[in-house]
C-alpha positions in Angstrom: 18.2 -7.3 30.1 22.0 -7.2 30.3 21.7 -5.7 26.5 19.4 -3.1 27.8 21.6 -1.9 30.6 24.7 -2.0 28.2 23.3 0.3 25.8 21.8 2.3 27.9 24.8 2.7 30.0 26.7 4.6 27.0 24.4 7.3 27.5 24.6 8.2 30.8 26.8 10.9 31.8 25.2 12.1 35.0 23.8 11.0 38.2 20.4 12.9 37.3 20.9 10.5 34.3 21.8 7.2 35.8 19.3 7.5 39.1 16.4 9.9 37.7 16.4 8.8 33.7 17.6 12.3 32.9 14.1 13.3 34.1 12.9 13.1 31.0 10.5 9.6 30.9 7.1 10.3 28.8 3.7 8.9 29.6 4.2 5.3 27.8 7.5 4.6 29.6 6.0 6.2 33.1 2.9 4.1 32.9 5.0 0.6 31.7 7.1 1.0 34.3 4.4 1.7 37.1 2.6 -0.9 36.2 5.3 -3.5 36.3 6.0 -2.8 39.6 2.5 -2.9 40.9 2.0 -6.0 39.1 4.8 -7.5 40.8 6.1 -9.7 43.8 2.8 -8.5 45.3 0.5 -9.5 43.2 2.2 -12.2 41.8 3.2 -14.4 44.9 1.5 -12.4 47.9 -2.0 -11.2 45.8 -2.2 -15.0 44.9 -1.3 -16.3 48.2 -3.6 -14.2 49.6 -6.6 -15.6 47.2 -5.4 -19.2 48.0 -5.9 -18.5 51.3 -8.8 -16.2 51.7 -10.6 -16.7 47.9 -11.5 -13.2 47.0 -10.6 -11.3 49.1 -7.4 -11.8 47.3 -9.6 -8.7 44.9 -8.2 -6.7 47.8 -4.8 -6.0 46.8 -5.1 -4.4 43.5 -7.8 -2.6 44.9 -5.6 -0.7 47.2 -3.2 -0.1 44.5 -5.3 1.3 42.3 -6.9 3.3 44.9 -3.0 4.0 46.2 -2.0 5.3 42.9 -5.1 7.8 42.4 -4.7 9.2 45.4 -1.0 9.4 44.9 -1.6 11.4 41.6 -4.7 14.0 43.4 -2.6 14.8 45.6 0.9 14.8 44.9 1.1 14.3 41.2 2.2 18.3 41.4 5.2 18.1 43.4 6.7 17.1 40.1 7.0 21.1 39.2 9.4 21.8 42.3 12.3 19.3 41.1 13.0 17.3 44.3 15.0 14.2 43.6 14.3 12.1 46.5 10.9 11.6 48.8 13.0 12.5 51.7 13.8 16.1 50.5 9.6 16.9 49.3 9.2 15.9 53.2 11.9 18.5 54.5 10.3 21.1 51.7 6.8 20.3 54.0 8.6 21.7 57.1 11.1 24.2 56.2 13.5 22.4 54.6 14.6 21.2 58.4 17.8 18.7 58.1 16.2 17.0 60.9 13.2 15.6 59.6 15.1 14.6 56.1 17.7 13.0 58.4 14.7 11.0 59.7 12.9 10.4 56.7 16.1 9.7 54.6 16.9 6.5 57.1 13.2 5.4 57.1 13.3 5.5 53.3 16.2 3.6 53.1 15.0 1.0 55.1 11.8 0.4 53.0 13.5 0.6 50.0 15.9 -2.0 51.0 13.0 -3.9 52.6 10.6 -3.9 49.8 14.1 -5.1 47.4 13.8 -7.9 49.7 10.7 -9.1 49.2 11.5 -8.9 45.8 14.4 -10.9 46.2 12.3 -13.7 47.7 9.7 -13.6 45.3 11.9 -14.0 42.2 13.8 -16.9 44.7 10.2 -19.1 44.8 10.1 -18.7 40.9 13.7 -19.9 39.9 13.4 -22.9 42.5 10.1 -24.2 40.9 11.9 -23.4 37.7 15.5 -24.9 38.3 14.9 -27.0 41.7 18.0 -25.4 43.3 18.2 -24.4 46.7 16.1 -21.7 47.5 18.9 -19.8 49.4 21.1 -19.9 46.3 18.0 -18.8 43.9 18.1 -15.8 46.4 21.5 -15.1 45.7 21.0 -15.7 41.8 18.1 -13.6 41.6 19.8 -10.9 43.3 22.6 -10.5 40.8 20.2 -11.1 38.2 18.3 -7.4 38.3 21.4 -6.3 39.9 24.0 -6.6 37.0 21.3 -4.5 34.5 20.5 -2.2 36.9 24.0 -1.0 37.9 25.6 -1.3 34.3 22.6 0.9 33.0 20.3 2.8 35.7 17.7 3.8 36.0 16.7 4.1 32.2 17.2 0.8 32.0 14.9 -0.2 34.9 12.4 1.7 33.2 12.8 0.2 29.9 13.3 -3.8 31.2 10.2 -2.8 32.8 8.3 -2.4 30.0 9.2 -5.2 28.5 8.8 -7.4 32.1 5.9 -6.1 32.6 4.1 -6.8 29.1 5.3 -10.5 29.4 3.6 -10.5 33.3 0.6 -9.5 31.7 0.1 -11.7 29.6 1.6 -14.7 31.6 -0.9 -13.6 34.4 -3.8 -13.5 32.1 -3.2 -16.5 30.3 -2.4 -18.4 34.0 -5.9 -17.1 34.9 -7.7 -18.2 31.9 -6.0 -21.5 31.9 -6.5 -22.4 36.0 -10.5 -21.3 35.6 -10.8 -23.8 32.5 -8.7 -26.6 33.8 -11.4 -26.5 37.1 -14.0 -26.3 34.7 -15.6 -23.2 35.4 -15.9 -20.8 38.0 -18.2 -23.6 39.9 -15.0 -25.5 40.6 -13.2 -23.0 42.3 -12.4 -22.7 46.4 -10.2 -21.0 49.1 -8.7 -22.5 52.5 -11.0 -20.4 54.3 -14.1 -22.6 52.7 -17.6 -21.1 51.2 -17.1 -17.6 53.2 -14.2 -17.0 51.1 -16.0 -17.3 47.7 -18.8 -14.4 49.1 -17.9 -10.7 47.8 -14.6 -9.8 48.3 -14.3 -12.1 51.0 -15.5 -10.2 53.5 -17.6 -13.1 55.3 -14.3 -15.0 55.8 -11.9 -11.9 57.3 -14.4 -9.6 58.4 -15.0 -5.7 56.8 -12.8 -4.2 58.8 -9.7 -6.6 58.5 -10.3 -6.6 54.7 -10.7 -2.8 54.2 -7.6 -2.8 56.8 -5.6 -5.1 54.3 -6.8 -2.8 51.2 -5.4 0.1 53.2 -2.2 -0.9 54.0 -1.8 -1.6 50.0 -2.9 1.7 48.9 -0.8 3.8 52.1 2.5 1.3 50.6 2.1 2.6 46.9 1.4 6.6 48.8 4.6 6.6 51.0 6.8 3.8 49.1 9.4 6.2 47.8 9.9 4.1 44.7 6.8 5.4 43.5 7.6 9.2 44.3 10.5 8.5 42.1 7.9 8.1 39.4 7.2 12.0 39.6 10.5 13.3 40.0 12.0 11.3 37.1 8.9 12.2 34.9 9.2 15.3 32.1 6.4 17.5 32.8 3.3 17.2 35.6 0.4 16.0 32.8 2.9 13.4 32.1 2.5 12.5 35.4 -1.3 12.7 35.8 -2.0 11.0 32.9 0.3 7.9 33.4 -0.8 7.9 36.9 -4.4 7.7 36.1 -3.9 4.7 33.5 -2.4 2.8 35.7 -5.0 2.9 38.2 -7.7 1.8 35.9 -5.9 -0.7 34.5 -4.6 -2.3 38.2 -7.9 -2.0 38.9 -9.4 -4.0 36.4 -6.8 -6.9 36.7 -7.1 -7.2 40.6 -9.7 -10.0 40.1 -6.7 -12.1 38.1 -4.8 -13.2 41.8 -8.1 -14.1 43.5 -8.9 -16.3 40.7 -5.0 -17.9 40.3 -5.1 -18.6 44.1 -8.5 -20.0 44.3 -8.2 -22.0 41.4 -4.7 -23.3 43.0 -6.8 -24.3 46.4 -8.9 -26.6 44.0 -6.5 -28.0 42.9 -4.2 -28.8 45.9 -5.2 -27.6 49.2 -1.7 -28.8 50.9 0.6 -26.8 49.5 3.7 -25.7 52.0 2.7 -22.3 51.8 0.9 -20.0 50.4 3.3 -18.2 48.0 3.9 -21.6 45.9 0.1 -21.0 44.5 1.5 -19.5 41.4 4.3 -21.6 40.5 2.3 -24.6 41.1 0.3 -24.3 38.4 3.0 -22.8 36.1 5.3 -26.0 37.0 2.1 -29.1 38.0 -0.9 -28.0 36.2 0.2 -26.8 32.6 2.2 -28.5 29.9 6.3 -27.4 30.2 6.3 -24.6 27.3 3.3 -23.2 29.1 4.7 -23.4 32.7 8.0 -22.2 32.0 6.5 -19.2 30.3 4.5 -18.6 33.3 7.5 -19.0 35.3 9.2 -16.4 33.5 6.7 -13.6 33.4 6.3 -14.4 37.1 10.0 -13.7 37.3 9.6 -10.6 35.5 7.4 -9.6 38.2 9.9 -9.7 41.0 12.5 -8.1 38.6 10.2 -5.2 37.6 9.8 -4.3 41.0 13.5 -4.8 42.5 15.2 -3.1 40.0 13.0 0.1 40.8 13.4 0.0 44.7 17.0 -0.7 44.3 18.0 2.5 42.0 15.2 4.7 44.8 17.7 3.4 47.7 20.6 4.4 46.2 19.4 8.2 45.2 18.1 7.9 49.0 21.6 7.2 50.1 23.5 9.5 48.0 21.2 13.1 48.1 20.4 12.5 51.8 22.0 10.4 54.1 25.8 10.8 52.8 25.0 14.5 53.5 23.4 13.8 57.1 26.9 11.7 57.9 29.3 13.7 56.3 27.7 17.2 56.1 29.0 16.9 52.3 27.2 16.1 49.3 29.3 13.3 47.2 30.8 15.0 44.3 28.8 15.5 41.0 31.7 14.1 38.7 31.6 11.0 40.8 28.2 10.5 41.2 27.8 7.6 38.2 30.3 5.6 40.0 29.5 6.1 43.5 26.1 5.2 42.4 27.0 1.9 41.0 28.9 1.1 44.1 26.3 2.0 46.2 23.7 -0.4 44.6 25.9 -3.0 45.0 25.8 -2.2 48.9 22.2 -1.7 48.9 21.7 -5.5 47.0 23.3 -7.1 49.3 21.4 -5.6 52.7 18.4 -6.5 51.0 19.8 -9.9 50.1 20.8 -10.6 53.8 17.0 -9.7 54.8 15.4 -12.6 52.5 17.7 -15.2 53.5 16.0 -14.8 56.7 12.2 -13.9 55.6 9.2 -16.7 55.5 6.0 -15.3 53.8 6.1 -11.9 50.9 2.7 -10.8 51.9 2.9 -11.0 55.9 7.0 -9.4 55.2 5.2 -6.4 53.1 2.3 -5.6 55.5 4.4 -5.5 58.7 7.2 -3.4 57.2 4.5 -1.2 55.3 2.6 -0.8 59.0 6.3 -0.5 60.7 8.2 2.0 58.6 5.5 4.1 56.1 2.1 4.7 58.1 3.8 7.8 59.9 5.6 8.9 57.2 2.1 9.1 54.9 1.1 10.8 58.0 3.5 13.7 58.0 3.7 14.0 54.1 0.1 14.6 54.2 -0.1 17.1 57.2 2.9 18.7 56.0 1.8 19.2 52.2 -2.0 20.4 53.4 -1.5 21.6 57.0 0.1 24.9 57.1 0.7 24.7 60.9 1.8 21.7 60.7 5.7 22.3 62.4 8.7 19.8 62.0 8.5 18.4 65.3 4.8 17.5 64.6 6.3 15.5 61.6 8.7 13.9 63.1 6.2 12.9 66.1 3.4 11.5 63.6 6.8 9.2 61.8 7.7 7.9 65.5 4.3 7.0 67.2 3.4 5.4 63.8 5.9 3.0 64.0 5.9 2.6 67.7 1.9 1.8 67.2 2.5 -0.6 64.5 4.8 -2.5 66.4 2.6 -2.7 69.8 -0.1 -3.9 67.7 1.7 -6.5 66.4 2.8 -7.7 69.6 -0.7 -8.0 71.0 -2.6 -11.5 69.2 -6.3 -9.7 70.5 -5.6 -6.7 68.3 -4.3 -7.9 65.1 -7.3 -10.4 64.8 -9.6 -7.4 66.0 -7.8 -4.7 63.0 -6.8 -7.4 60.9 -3.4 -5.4 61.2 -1.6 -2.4 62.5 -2.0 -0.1 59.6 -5.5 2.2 60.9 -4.1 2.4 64.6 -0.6 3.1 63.2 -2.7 6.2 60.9 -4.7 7.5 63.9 -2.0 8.0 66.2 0.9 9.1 64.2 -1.7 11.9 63.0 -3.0 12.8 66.4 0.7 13.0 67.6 1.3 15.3 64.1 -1.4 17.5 65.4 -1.2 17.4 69.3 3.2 18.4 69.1 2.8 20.7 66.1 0.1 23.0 68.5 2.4 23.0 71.2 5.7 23.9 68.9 6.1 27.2 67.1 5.5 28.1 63.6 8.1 27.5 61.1 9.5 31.1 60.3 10.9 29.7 56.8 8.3 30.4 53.4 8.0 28.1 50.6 10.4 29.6 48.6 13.1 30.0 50.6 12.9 26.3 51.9 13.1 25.7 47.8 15.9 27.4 47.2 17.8 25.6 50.4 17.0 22.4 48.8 17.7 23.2 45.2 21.0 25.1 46.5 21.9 21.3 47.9 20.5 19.3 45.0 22.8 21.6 42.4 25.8 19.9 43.6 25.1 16.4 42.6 22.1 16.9 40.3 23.0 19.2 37.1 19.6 19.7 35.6 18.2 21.0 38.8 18.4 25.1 37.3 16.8 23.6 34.5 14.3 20.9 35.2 12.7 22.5 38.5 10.9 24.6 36.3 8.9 21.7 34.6 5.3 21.8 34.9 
């Protein structure tokens, strides 16, 4: 991966080159690199934690996805034509271009990026200690400075094309894993979940409940529509198709594998229902179960997984931190003959926030639900009010972002309404887009067109990104 980053490195001259891929990826590269990031941390540690715990159910996450990522590409695949570099600046183009709301936005953004790079962190940690035995703190560290050294040497061209090749070897490691666990029980007759015979019913639903499992699905799907990581997917891509047509593979294709960490997890249970947590379903089997070439094979693609996720959400940070938040403190944007090196630096600053969260994180799947909930329910909120509702004002948007997290976070404090929702993401929905509605009625009309709000933001974006005259106009 080092290789990758090395050679890659040599040709990139820009920022638009080193945090965008010189906005130029095609549909093979856009879809490998998707993929690899869905098929990640969650799937390979929470997904199959999830299935160890409540059998089928574990079906759940790559349903969301999938459903996340075709809704992503109906409705916002086209935002690709307008040139916007970060997720913060196509929310400010919703409201006028308003320096407040990408302020807000901007810091939220941040803050899942860094968070989901955490969870990625402690996802590749759980894999190296199976693998190595070390402690899992240092694995942390290790696994940190593992995508980190590729991903700042080379970009984000080489996060894209590591991912490829992460992402074919979690493919096939998962498949094989699956295969392996079901034949090893043999057949589907042996397998089971900690949740007993409700588990093993359709999707679970008998053990959680329908509306805590369609609440779980959600929360997946609203991550992949509001994770800016996977905006970054559109703005780095050449043309729209290029967009809708990855898009749309990867959905079919996530969905078709979401039955592979229901079946790792279950098939785990079987075989030792007293693991210390959930989250060592997979490298149980790669490291107790399977011969050594096989598990450390397994181990590896799992690895991959964590890698082809982090390396993504690290490179989305930094563009975050350099187009919008250095300009909200400073009132400056960073220089453009600066910006490769300023980038570096900052990814090096960004690694090791997100480092400091893992070392104090237990479970992947409960840390990526909460801070989904938390940070990106509102924000899905106002993107999609702002994008569809005309009257929708920036004081609406910046309402629906507040009382989303403020809900999420009451819900979570009250035992009685978790088990009820099964988690904070619908009440979090509801309220930040009632609050959307109710303050943007009450607020006046923004007096700025379309247009003009463009050409703020491209006026901006011209000083640090030097393709913007040119590649706005792809379609």
């Amino acid at each position: 991966m080092l290789v990758v980053g090395i050679l890659i490195a040599r040709r990139t001259k820009t920022g638009e080159d080193f945090l965008l891929a010189g906005r130029n990826l095609t549909t093979p590269l856009l879809l490998a690199t998707t993929l690899a990031t869905l098929v990640g941390t969650g799937s390979s540690l929470g997904a199959v934690g999830f299935g160890y715990e409540n059998g089928w159910a574990g079906a759940l996450y790559g349903i969301g996805g999938a459903t996340g990522v075709l809704l992503l590409m109906l409705l916002f695949a086209g935002v690709r034509k307008h040139g916007f570099m970060t997720y913060s600046e196509e929310v400010s183009f919703y409201y006028g271009a308003d320096r407040k709301v990408k302020g807000l936005v901007a810091v939220v953004l941040l803050l899942a990026s860094v968070g989901w790079l955490g969870a990625h962190i402690m996802g590749g940690s759980i894999y190296l200690t199976y693998l190595t035995g070390i402690d899992i703190t240092l694995s942390k560290v290790i696994v940190a400075l593992g995508f980190g050294i590729y991903t700042v040497v080379g970009g984000y061209l080489a996060v894209v094309i590591t991912d490829a090749i992460q992402g074919t070897l979690l493919f096939l490691g998962f498949t094989g894993l699956a295969v392996l666990a079901v034949v090893t029980l043999g057949g589907f007759s042996g397998l089971d979940a900690a949740s007993g015979e409700e588990a093993m019913g359709f999707l679970g639903l008998e053990a959680m409940g329908p509306l805590p499992a369609v609440s779980f699905a959600a929360v997946i799907a609203v991550g992949v529509l509001a994770t800016p990581s996977f905006r970054q997917r559109i703005y780095s891509a050449r043309n729209t198709q290029v967009v809708r047509r990855s898009f749309l593979w990867v959905a079919g294709l996530f969905a078709a594998f979401a039955v592979m960490p229901a079946l790792v997890g279950m098939a785990a249970y079987s075989l030792n229902p007293d693991l210390a947590s959930p989250d060592m379903a997979f490298p149980y089997l790669a490291t107790e179960v399977f011969p050594l070439a096989v598990g450390a094979f397994l181990l590896v693609a799992g690895l991959s997984a964590t890698m082809s996720s982090g390396d993504s959400d690290a490179v989305t940070a930094v563009t975050i931190l350099l187009r919008d938040v250095v300009q909200m403190v400073t009132g400056r944007m960073p220089k453009k003959e600066k910006m490769v090196l300023y980038s570096r630096i900052s990814l090096v600053c960004v690694l090791t926030l997100a480092l400091a969260g893992a070392l104090i994180a237990d479970t992947v799947i409960g840390y990526i639900t909460t801070m989904i909930s938390t940070i990106l329910a509102g924000l899905f909120v106002a993107s999609v009010l702002g994008r569809f509702w005309s009257r929708a004002t920036w004081q609406g948007g910046m309402a629906a972002i507040v009382a989303g997290s403020a809900t999420s976070l009451t819900v979570q404090a009250n035992d009685t309404w978790i088990e009820f929702w099964g988690g904070p993401v619908f009440p979090s929905l509801a309220v930040a887009t009632a609050a959307c509605v109710l303050v943007s009625l009450i607020t006046p009309r923004s007096q700025v067109s379309e247009q003009e709000a463009l050409d703020q933001l491209a006026a901006e974006r011209a000083q640090i990104d030097v393709g913007t005259t040119v590649r706005a106009d792809a379609s």
